[in-house]
Every structure is written in C-alpha cells, then in structure tokens.
FINUPA-270583 format. One record per atom (N, C-alpha, C): residue number from 0; atom name; x, y, z. Coordinates in steps of 0.02 Angstrom, whole numbers, plus 50000, padded with zeros to 5 digits. Layout:
PALO     i   at       X       Y       Z
PALO   NUM   CA       X       Y       Z
...
END
This chain:
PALO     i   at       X       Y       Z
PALO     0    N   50041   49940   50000
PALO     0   CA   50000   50000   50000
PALO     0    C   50043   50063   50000
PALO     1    N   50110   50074   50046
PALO     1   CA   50155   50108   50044
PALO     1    C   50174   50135   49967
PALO     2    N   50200   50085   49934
PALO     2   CA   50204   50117   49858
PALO     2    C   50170   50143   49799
PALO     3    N   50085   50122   49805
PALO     3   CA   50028   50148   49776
PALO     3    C   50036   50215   49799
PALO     4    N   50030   50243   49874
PALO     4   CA   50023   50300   49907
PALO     4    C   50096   50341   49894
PALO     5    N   50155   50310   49899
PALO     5   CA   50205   50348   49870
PALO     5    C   50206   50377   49801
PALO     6    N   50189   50333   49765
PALO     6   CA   50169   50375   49670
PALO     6    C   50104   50406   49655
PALO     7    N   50051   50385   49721
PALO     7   CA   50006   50453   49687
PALO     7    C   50033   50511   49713
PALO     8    N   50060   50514   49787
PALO     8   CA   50067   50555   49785
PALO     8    C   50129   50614   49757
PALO     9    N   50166   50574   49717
PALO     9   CA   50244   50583   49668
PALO     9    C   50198   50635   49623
PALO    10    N   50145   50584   49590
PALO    10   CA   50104   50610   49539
PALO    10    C   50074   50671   49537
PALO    11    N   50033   50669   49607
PALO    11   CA   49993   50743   49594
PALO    11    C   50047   50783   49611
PALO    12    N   50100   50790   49662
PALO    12   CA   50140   50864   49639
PALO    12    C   50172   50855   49574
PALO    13    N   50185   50820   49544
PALO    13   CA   50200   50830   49464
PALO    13    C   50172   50860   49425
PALO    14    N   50097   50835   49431
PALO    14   CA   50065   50855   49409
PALO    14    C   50029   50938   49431
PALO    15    N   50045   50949   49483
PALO    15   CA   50022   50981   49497
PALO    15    C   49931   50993   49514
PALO    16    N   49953   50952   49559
PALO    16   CA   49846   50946   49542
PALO    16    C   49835   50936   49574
PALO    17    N   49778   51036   49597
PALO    17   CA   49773   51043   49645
PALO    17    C   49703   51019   49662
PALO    18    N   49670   51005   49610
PALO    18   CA   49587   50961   49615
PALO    18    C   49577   50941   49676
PALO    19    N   49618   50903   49727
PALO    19   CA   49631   50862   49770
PALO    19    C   49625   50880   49816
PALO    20    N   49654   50964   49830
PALO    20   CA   49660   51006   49894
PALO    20    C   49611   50979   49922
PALO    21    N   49531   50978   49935
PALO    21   CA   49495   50947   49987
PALO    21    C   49490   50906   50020
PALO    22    N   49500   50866   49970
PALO    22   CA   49528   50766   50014
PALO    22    C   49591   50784   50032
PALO    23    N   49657   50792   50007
PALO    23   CA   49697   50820   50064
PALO    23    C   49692   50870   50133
PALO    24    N   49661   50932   50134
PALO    24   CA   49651   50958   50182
PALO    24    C   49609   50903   50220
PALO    25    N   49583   50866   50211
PALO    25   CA   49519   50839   50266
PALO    25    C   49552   50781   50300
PALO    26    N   49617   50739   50261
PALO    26   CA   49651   50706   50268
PALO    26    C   49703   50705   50326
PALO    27    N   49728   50771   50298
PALO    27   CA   49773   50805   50334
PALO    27    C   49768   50806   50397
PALO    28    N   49690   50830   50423
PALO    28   CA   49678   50849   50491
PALO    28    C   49636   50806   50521
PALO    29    N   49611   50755   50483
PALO    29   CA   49567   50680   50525
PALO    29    C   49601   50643   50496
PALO    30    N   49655   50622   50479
PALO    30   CA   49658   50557   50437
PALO    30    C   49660   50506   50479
PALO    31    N   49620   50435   50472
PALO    31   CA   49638   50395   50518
PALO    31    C   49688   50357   50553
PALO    32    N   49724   50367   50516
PALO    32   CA   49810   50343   50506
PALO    32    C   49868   50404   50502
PALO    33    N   49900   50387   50552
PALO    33   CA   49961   50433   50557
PALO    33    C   50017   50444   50479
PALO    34    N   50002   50376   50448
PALO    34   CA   50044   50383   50392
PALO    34    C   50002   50424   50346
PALO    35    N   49933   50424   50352
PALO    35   CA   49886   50454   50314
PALO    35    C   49897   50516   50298
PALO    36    N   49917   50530   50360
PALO    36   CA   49924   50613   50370
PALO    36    C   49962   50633   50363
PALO    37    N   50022   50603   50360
PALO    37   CA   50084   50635   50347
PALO    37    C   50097   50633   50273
PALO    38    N   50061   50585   50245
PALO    38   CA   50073   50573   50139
PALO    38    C   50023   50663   50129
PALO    39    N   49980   50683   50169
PALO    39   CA   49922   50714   50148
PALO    39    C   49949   50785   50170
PALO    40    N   49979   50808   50227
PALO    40   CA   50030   50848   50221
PALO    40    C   50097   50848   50199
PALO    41    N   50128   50829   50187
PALO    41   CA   50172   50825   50117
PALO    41    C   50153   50830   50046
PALO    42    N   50097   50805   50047
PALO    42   CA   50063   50834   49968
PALO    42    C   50061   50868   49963
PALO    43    N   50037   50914   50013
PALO    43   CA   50008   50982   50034
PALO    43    C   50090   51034   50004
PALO    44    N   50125   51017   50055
PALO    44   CA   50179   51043   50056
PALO    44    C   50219   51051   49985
PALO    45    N   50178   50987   49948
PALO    45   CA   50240   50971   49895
PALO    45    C   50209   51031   49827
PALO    46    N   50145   51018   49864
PALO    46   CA   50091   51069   49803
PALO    46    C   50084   51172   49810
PALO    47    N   50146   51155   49865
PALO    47   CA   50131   51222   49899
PALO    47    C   50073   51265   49927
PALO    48    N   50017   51213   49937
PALO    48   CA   49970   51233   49965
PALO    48    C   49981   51220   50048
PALO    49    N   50030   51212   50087
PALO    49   CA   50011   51189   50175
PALO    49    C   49993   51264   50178
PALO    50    N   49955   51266   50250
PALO    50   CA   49918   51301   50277
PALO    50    C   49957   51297   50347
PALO    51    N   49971   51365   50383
PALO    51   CA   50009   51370   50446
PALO    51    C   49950   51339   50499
PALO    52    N   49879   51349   50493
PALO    52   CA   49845   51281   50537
PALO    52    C   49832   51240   50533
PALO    53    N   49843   51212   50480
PALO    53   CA   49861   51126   50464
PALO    53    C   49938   51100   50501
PALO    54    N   49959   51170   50506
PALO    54   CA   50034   51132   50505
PALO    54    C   50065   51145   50582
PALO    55    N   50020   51174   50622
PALO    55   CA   50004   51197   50698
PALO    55    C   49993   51147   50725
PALO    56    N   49937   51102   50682
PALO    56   CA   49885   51057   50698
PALO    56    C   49913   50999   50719
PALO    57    N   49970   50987   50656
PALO    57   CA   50020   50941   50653
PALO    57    C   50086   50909   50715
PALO    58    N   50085   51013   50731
PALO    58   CA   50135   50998   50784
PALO    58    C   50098   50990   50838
PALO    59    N   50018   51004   50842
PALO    59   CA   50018   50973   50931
PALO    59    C   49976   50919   50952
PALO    60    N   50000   50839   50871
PALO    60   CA   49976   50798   50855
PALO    60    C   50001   50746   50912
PALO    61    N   49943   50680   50941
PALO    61   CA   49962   50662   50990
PALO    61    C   50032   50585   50961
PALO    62    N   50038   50591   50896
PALO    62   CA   50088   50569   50881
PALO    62    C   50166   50603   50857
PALO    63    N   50188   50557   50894
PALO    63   CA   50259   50597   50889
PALO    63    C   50293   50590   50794
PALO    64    N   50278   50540   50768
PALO    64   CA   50306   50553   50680
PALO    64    C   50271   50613   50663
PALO    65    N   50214   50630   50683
PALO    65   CA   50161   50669   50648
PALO    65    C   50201   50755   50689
PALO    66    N   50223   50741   50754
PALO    66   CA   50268   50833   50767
PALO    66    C   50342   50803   50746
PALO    67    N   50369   50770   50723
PALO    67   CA   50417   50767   50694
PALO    67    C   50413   50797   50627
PALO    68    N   50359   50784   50572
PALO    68   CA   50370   50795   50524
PALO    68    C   50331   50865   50530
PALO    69    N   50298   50853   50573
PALO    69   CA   50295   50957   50567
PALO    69    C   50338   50984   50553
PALO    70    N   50376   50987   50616
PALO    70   CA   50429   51026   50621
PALO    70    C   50500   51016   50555
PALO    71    N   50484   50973   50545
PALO    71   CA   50511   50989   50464
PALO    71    C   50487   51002   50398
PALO    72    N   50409   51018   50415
PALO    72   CA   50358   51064   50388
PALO    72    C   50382   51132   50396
PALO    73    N   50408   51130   50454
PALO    73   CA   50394   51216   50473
PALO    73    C   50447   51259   50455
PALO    74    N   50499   51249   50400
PALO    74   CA   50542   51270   50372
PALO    74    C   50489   51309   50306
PALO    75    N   50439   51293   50292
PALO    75   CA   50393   51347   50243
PALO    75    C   50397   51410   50281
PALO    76    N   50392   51400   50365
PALO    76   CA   50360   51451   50409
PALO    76    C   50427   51501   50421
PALO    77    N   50469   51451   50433
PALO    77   CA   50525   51490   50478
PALO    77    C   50591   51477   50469
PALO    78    N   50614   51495   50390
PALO    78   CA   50687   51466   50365
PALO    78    C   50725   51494   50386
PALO    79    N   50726   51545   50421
PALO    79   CA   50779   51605   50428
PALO    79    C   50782   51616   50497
PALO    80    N   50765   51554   50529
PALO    80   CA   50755   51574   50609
PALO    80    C   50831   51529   50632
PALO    81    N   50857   51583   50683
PALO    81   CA   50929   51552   50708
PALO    81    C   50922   51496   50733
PALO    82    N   50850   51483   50767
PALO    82   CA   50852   51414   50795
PALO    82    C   50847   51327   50729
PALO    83    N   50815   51359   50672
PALO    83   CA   50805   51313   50639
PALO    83    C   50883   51305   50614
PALO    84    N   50917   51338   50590
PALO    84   CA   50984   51343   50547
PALO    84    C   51041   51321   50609
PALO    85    N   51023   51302   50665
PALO    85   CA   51082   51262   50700
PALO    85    C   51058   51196   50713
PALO    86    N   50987   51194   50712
PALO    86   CA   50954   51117   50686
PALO    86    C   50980   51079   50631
PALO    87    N   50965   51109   50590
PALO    87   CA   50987   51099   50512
PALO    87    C   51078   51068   50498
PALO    88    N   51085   51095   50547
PALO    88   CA   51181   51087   50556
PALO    88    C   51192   51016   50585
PALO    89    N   51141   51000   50640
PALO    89   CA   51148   50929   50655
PALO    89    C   51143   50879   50619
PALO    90    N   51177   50819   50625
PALO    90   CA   51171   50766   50595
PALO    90    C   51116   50727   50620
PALO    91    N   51095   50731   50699
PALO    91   CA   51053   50676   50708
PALO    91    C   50996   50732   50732
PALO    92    N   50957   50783   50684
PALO    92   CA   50907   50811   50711
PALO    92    C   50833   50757   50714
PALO    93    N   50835   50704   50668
PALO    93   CA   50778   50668   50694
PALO    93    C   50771   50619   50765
PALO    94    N   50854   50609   50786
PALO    94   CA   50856   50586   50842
PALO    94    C   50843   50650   50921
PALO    95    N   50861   50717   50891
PALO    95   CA   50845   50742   50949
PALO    95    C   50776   50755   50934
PALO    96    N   50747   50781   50888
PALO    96   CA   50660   50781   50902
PALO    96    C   50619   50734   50912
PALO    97    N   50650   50654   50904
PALO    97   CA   50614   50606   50946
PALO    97    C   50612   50597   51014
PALO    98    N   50684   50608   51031
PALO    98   CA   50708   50618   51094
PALO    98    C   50644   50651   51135
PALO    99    N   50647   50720   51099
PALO    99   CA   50614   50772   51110
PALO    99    C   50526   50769   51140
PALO   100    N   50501   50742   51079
PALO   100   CA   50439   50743   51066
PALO   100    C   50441   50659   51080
PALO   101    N   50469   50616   51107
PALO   101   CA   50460   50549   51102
PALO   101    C   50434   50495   51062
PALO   102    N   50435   50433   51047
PALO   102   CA   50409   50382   50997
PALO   102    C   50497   50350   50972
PALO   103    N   50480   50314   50917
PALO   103   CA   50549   50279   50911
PALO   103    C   50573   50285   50834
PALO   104    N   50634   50305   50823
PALO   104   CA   50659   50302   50757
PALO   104    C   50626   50275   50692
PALO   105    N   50622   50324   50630
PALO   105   CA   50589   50310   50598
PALO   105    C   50633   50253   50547
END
C-alpha cells in the first residue's frame, strides 16, 4: 500500500493537481492513520498549498512522527530562524526531536 500511496502522491505534485486540495486538507487533519496524514501533508507541502493551521495542527499531534514531520514542515514558516539553521547543522536532528517529542526512530 506504501508504494501505491508513494506515486500518487509523486504524481499529483507533478502534476500539479490541485483538484485534490479537499481530500487532502480533510486528510490532513482527521486522517485515520498517522501515515495518512503525513502522505496528505506532504502533498500539501509538495503542492505548495500547506496552511500554517494545518501545520500547527500537526505539531500538537498526539503522535510523535506526525510533530516530527511538522517541524520539518515548518521550514515553509521559519527558514531564517537562528534556531532552525543550527538544527539543520545537526546530523542527528531526527534523533533529537524524537528524543524530544518521544516515539521511536523512523
């Protein structure tokens, strides 16, 4: 199922197609599945449509992959912030935001 869901969603930012925005947004913020949500914000992202409360939403998700990948969402929000650009310098920033936000290596 992983690889069906990896090439549509390859596809629509290729394609650019944004038809979708609704089932993604709705996805995004109920999806039943943590992986759900994270293919559905990344689409988002990839289509340049995320939304800073989708992506709020994300970070104060009661799963930790789901504020992990926020927060590497949130480089749309905040590229130029001193705190992100000594993140960025680390090698193991997914180990300290698990650390962080807890759950186990992806």
């Amino acid at each position: 199922m992983d690889g069906v869901r990896d090439t549509a969603q390859r596809l629509l930012i290729e394609r650019n197609d944004t038809s979708v925005l609704p089932a993604l947004e709705t996805t995004a913020s109920a999806g039943d599945k943590p992986i759900t949500a994270l293919h559905a914000l990344w689409t988002l992202d990839g289509l340049r449509q995320i939304k800073r409360t989708w992506w709020l939403s994300a970070l104060n998700s009661p799963e930790p992959k789901i504020r992990v990948n926020a927060l590497r969402l949130s480089e749309s929000f905040i590229t130029n912030s001193p705190s992100v650009i000594w993140l960025r310098k680390r090698s193991s920033l997914q180990r300290i935001l698990l650390r962080r936000f807890g759950g186990k290596p992806c």
